[in-house]
MARBABA-606458 format. One record per residue (C-alpha): x, y, z; residue number from 1. Coordinates in nm, 3 decimals. Layout:
BEGIN
       x       y       z   i
       X       Y       Z NUM
...
***
This chain:
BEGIN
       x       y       z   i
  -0.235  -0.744  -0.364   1
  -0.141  -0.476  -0.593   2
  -0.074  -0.460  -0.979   3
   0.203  -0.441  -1.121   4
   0.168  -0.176  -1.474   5
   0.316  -0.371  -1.815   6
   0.709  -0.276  -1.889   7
   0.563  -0.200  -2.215   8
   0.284   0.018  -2.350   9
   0.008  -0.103  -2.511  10
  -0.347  -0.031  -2.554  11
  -0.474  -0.338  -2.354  12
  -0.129  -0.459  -2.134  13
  -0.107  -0.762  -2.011  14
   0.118  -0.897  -1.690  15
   0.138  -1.146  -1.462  16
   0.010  -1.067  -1.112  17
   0.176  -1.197  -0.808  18
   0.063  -1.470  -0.591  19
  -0.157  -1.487  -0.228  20
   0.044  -1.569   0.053  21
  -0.022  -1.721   0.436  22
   0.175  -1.719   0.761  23
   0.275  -2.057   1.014  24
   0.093  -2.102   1.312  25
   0.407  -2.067   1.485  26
   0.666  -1.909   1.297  27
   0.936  -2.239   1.324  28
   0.699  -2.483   1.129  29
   0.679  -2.364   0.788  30
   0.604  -2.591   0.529  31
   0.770  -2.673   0.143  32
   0.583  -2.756  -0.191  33
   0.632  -2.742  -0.502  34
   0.597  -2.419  -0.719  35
   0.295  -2.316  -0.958  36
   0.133  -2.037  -1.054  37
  -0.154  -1.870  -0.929  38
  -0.410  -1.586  -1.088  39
  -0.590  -1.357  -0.935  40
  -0.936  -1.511  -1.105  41
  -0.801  -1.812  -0.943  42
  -0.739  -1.654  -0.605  43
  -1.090  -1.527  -0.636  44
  -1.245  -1.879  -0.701  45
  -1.085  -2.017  -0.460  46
  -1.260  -1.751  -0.150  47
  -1.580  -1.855  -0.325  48
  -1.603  -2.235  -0.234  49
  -1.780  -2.327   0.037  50
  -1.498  -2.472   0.180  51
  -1.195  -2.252   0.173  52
  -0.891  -2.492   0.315  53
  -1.033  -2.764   0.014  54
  -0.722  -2.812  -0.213  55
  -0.695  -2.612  -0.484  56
  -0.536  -2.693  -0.775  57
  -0.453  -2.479  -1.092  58
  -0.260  -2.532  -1.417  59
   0.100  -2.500  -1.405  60
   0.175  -2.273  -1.687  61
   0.164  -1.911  -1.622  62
  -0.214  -1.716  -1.622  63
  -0.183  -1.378  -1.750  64
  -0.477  -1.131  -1.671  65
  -0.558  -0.759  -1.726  66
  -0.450  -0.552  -1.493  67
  -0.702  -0.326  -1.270  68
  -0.680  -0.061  -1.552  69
  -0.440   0.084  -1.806  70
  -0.161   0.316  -1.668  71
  -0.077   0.629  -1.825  72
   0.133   0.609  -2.133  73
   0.538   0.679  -2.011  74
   0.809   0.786  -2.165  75
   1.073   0.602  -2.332  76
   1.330   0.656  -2.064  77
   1.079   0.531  -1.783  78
   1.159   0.186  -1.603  79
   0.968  -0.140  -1.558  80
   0.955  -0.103  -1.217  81
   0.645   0.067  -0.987  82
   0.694   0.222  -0.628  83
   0.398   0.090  -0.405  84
   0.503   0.250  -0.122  85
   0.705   0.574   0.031  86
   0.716   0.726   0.374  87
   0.965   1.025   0.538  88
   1.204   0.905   0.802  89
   1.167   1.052   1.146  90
   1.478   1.284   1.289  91
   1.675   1.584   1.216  92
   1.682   1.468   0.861  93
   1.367   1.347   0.639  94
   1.442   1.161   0.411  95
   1.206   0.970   0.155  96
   1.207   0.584   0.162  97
   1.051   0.397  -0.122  98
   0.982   0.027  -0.234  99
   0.938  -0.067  -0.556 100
   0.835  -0.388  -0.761 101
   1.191  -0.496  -0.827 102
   1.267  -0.556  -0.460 103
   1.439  -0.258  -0.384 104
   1.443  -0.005  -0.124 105
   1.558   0.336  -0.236 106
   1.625   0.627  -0.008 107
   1.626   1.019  -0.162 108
   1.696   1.369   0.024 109
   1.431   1.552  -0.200 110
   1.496   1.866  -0.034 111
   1.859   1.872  -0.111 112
   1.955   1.599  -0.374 113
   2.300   1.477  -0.249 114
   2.367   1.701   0.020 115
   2.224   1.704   0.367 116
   1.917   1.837   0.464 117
   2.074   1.984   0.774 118
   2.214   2.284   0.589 119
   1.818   2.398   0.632 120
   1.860   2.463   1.028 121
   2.166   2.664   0.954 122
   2.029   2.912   0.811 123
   1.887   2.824   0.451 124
   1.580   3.047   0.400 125
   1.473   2.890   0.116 126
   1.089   2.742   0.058 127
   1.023   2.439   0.012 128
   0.943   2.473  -0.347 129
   1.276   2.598  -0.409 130
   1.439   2.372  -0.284 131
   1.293   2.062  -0.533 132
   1.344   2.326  -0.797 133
   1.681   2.281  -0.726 134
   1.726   1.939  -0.754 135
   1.595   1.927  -1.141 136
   1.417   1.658  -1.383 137
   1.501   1.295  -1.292 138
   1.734   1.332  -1.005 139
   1.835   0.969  -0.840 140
   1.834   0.823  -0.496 141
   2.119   0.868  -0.307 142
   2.135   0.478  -0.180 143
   1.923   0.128  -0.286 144
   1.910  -0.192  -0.103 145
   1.796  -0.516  -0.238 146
   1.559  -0.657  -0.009 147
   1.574  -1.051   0.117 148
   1.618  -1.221   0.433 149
   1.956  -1.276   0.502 150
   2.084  -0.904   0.348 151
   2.221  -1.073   0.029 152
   2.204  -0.867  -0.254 153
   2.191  -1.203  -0.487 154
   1.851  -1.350  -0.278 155
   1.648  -1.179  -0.518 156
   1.417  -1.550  -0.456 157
   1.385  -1.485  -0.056 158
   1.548  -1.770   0.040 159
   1.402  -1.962  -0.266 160
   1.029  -1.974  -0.155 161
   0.915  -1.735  -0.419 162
   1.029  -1.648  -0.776 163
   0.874  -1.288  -0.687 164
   1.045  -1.013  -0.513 165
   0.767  -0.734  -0.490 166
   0.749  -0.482  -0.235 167
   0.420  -0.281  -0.122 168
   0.425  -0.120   0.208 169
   0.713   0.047   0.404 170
   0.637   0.202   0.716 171
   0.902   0.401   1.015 172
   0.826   0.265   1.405 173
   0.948   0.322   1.778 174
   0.967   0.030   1.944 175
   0.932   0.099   2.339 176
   1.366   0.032   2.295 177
   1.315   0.440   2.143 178
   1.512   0.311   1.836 179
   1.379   0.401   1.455 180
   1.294   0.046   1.265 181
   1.217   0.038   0.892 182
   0.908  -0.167   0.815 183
   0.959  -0.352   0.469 184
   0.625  -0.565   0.315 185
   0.550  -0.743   0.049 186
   0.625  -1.097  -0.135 187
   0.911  -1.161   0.128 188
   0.654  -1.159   0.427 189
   0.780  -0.869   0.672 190
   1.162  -0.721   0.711 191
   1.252  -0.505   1.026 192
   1.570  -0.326   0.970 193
   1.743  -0.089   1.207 194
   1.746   0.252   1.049 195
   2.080   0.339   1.208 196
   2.223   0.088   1.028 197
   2.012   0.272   0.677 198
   2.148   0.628   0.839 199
   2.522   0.471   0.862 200
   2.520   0.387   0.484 201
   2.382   0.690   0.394 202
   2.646   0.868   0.522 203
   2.912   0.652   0.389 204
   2.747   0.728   0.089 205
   2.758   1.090   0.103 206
   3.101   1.098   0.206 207
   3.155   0.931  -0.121 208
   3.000   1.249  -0.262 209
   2.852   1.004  -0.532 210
   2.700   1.227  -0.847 211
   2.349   1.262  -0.868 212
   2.277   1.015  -1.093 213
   2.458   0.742  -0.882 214
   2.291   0.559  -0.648 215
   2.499   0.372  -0.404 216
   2.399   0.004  -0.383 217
   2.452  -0.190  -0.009 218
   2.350  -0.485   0.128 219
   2.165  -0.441   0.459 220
   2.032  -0.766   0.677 221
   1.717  -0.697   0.834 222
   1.745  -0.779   1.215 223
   1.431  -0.963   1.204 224
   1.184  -1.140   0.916 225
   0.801  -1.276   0.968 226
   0.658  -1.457   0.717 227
   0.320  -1.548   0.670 228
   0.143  -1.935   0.659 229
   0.210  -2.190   0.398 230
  -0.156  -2.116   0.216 231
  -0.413  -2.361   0.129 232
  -0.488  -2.043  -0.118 233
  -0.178  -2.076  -0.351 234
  -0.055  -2.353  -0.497 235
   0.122  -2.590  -0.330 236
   0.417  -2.335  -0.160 237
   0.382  -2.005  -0.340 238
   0.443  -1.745  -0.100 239
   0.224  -1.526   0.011 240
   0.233  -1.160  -0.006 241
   0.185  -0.929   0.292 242
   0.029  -0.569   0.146 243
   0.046  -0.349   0.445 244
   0.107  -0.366   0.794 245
   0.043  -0.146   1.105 246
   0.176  -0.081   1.483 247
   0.079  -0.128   1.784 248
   0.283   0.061   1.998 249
   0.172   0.025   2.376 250
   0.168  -0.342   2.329 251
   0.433  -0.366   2.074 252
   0.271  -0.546   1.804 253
   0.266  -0.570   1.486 254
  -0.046  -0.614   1.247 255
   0.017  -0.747   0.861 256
  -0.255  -0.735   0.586 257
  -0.200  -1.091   0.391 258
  -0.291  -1.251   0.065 259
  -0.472  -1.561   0.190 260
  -0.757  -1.680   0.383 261
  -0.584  -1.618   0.752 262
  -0.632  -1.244   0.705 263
  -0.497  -1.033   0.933 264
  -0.157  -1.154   1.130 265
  -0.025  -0.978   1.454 266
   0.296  -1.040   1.590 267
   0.465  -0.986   1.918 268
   0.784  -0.756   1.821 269
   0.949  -0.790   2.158 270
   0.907  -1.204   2.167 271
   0.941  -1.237   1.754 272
   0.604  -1.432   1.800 273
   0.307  -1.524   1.604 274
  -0.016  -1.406   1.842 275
  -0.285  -1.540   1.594 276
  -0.470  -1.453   1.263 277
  -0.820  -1.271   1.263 278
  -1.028  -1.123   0.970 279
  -0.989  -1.413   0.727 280
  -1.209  -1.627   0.582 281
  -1.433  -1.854   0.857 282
  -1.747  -2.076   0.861 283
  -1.874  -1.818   1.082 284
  -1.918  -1.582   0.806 285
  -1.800  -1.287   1.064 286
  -1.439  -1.217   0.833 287
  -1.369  -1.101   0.476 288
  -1.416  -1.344   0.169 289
  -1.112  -1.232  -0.004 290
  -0.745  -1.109   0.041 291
  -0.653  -0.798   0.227 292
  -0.541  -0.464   0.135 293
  -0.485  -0.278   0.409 294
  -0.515  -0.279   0.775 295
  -0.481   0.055   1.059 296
  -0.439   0.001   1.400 297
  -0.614   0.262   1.618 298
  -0.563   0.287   1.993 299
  -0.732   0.672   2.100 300
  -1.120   0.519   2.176 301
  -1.032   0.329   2.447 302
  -1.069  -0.010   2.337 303
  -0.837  -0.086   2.088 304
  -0.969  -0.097   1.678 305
  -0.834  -0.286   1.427 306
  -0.975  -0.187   1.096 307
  -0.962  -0.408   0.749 308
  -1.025  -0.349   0.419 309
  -1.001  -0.606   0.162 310
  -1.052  -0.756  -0.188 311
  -1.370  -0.821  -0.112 312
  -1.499  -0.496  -0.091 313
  -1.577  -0.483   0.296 314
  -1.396  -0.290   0.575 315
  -1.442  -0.480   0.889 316
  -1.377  -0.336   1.284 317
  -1.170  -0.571   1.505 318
  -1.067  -0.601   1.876 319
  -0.734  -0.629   1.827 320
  -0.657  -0.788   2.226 321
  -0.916  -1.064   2.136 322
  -0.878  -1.065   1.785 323
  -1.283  -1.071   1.766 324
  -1.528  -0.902   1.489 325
  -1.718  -0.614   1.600 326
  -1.895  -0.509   1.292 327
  -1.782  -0.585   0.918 328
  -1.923  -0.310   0.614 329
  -2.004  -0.379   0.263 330
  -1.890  -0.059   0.092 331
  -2.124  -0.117  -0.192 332
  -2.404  -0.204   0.043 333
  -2.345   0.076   0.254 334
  -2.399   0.284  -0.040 335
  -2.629   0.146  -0.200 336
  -2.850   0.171   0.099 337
  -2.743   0.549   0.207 338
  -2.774   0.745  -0.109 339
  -2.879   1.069   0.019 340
  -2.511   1.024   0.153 341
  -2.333   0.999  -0.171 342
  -2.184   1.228  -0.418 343
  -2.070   1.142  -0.803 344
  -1.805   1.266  -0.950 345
  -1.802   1.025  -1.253 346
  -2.009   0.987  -1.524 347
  -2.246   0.774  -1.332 348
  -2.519   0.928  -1.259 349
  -2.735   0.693  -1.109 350
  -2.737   0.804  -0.744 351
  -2.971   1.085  -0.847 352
  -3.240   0.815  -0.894 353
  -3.327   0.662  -0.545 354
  -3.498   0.340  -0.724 355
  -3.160   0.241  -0.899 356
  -2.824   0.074  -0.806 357
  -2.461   0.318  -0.811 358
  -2.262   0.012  -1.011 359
  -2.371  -0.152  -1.322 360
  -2.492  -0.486  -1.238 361
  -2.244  -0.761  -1.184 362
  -2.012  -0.488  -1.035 363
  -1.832  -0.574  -0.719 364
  -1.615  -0.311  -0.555 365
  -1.279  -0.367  -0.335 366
  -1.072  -0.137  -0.074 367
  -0.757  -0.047  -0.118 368
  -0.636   0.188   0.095 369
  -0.716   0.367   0.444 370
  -0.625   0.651   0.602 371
  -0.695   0.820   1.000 372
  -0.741   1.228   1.061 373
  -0.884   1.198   1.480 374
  -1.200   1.042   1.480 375
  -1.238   0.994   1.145 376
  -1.132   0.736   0.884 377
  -1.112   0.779   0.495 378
  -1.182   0.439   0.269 379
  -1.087   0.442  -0.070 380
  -1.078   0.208  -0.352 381
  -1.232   0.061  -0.751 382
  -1.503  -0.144  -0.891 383
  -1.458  -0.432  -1.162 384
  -1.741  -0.572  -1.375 385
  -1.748  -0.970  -1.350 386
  -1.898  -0.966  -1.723 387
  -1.552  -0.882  -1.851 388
  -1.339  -0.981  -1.530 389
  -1.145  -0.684  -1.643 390
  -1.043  -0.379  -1.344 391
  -1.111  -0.103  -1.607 392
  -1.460   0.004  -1.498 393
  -1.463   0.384  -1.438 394
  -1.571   0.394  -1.122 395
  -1.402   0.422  -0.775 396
  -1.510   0.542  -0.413 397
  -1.438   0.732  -0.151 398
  -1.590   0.700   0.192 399
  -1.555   0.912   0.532 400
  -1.675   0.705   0.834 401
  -1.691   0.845   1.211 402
  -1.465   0.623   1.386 403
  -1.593   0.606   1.760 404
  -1.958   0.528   1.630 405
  -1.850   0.334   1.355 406
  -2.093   0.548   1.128 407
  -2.069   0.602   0.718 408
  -2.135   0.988   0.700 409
  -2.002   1.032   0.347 410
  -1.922   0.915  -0.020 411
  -1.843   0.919  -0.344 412
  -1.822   0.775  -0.664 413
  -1.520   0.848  -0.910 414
  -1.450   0.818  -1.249 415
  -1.108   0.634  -1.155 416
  -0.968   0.332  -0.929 417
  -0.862   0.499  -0.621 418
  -0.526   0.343  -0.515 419
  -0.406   0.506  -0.227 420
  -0.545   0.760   0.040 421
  -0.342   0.989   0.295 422
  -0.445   1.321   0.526 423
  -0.236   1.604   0.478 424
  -0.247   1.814   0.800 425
  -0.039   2.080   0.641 426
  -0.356   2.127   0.399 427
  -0.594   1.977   0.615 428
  -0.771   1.779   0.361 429
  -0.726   1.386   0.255 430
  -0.514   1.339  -0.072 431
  -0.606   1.059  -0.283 432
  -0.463   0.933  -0.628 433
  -0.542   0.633  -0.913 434
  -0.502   0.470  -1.270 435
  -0.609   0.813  -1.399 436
  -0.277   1.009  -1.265 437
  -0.424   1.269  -1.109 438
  -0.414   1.424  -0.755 439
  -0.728   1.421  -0.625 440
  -0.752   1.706  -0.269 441
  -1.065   1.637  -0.033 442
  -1.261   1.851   0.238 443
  -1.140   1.668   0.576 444
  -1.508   1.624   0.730 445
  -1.773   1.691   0.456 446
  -1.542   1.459   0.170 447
  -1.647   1.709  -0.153 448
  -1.411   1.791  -0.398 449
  -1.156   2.102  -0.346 450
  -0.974   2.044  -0.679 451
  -0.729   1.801  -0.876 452
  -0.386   1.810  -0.960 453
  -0.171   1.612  -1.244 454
   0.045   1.358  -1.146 455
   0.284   1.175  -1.401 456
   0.176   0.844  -1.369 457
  -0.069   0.591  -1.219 458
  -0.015   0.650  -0.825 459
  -0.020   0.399  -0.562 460
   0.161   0.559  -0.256 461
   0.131   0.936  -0.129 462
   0.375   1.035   0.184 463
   0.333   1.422   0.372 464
   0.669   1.575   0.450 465
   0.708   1.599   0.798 466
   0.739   1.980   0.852 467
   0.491   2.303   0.842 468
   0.486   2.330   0.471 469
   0.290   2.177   0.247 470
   0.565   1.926   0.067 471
   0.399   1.624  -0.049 472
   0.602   1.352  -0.282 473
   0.366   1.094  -0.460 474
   0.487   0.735  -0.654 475
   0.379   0.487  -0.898 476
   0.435   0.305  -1.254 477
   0.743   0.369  -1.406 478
   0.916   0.465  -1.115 479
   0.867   0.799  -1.100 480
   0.809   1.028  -0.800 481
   0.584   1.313  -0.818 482
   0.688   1.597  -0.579 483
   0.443   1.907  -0.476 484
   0.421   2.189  -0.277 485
   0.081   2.375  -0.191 486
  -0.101   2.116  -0.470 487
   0.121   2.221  -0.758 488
   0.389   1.951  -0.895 489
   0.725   2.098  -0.899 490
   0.995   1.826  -0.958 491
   1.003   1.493  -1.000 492
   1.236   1.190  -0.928 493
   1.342   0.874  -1.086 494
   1.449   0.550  -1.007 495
***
């Protein structure tokens, strides 16, 4: 699961991380307990038992930990709140969705500001940097929706199984019914909303002609919810957060990356069914020892992929129709033993020296995001030092693997936590960002360096406007949206 920055700054912040999370075996029998308060240390401890489904118990006041490292300082006039993830509706008009750590979902024209973007196809000649020139310093969403269950703006607890209302992944998909659904993740399990019904409201809105710096608030129901397994991870009925999810669509399923020891989840969309869980923890040792991250399912090789990246530093291949292993990866492994392969672009130098390790000892390494370009996938992620159980090591990675052999062809090692990667086809290079705030752009099949730009904050989610130029719009702490055009930052948004 992802961090959540402090409201405040401080030179070493403090918060309180959300929970792990698990889904029913069939989605009528879920099961009650009683509320506590898990870390992630204790998460952690818990994967490392021999025995994973042995009842875990933890204290019931609230464990604070550091977060994975310190965000940039903001401004005064920055909120609490952190976007975790963005994407660009499909259609005539793009516009940006975003979810944030305040269980909201916030929806922006960014070429336009409160005007359509349709005025582009009738003639508006203007680039694309011109037009986020236009909309200025700070400029609002044009429409938010609280997130929860039944539609309710006041079920900020999701039905009361969680005191936590976090949201990390949001995703656009055509069912085979040809109709746009919003894909909303996080502490609520999974909401599938219509995106007419998001379209409807945003004209409403703009009828309205609200200013600028009013953002229409509505209460949408989502036509359908999955949530995950009551987990023998948390304690005793804390819900359990699903990070990212991914779709399927020839079969019509759905694939969720979860906080607890079931893994991966994959649901039948056109039944509302649970299929079965894959990837987790097993006495097997064939799945990952920790949480998930991420999860991309791939469906051009002929047999269908299913690729995981997790907590516990592996990335692990999957049939999805069997929901069997085909090959898991230790990233640091991997490395370690292919450094002829590996590039540094950190202070540590150690790969130069074939008879020592690229981490300090006692360094373990996790994935956090993946991304596809044709036969190739991009891992990124960070490294934390157990002697300090803090995530402010230096150190990150990025990794470029050959997806039809399943072979590790590149790497490197970064002075930063890499949060979040994407591929740009409009540059033709992956885009990658982290605690540092900067932009890093990559080569597309050799993974070097082409150059770095400044972003505002610490960046978790990167989204590629849908159109031939270059229009990227990145998000992170403080709520604040980066947007650039051809690598350069040229506005920025607010919540």
């Amino acid at each position: 699961q992802k961090p959540q920055p402090p409201s405040t700054v401080s030179s070493s912040p403090k918060l309180t991380l959300t929970k792990a999370q698990h889904h029913p075996t069939t989605l009528a029998t879920v099961m009650k307990a009683p509320q506590h308060c898990l870390s992630n240390a204790g998460k952690r401890k818990f994967f490392q038992t021999a025995d994973p489904y042995a009842k875990y118990r933890c204290s019931a006041s609230t464990v604070k930990v550091t977060a994975r490292a310190a965000s940039p300082p903001l401004s005064s006039s920055s909120c609490s709140c952190t976007i975790y993830g963005s994407a660009f509706s499909p259609g005539d008009v793009h516009y940006l969705v975003v979810c944030d750590s305040m269980g909201r979902i916030c929806v922006w024209d960014i070429l336009l500001g409160s005007s359509t973007s349709k005025t582009i196809n009738d003639g508006d000649t203007r680039s694309g940097r011109d037009m986020l020139q236009t909309k200025g310093i700070g400029s609002k969403p044009i429409l938010c929706v609280h997130a929860s269950r039944d539609g309710t703006r006041n079920n900020t607890s999701f039905g009361g199984i969680s005191d936590t209302n976090t949201l990390y992944d949001v995703k656009f998909i055509h069912p085979s019914s040809n109709e746009t659904m919003l894909v909303v993740s996080g502490d609520p399990g999974v909401l599938v909303y219509r995106w007419a019904d998001f379209e409807a409201a945003i004209s409403e809105a703009l009828d309205k002609k609200l200013s600028s710096a009013t953002a229409a608030t509505v209460e949408i129901k989502p036509i359908t919810t999955f949530e995950p397994h009551p987990s023998p991870v948390t304690a005793l009925g804390e819900t359990i957060e699903i990070n990212a999810t991914s779709y399927d669509k020839s079969d019509n399923l759905l694939y969720a990356a979860a906080g607890d020891s079931f893994g991966c989840y994959q649901w039948d969309l056109t039944t509302e069914r649970l299929m079965g869980t894959f990837g987790g923890y097993n006495r097997f040792g064939t799945g990952h020892r920790d949480y998930l991250h991420d999860v991309k399912c791939i469906s051009e090789f002929g047999s269908k992929y299913v690729i995981t990246g997790g907590e516990d530093g592996q990335m692990g291949f999957w049939d999805g129709k069997e929901r069997k292993s085909i090959e898991m990866f230790n990233i640091q492994n991997t490395f370690d033993k292919k450094k002829v392969l590996v590039k540094s672009y950190s202070q540590n130098k150690s790969f130069m020296n074939n008879f020592s390790t690229p981490w300090n000892k006692g360094t373990s390494l996790w994935v956090s995001s993946m991304t596809t370009n044709g036969n190739w996938v991009a891992v990124c992620g960070g490294a934390e030092n157990s002697s300090n159980s803090t995530r402010s090591s230096p150190n990150g990675f990025m990794s470029l693997w050959h997806l039809p052999s399943r072979t590790f062809t590149s790497g490197c090692v970064t002075r930063e936590s890499l949060n979040d990667v994407t591929y740009n086809p409009a540059l033709g290079c992956f885009v990658s960002g982290g605690n540092e705030g900067r932009i890093s752009f990559w080569d597309a099949s050799k993974l070097s360096l082409e150059g770095r730009s400044w972003s505002t904050v610490a960046m978790y989610t990167t989204s590629v406007y849908p159109g031939s130029e270059a229009i990227m719009v990145t998000g992170g702490a403080g709520g604040i949206l980066d947007c650039f055009v051809d690598r350069v930052r040229v506005s920025q948004l607010k919540l």
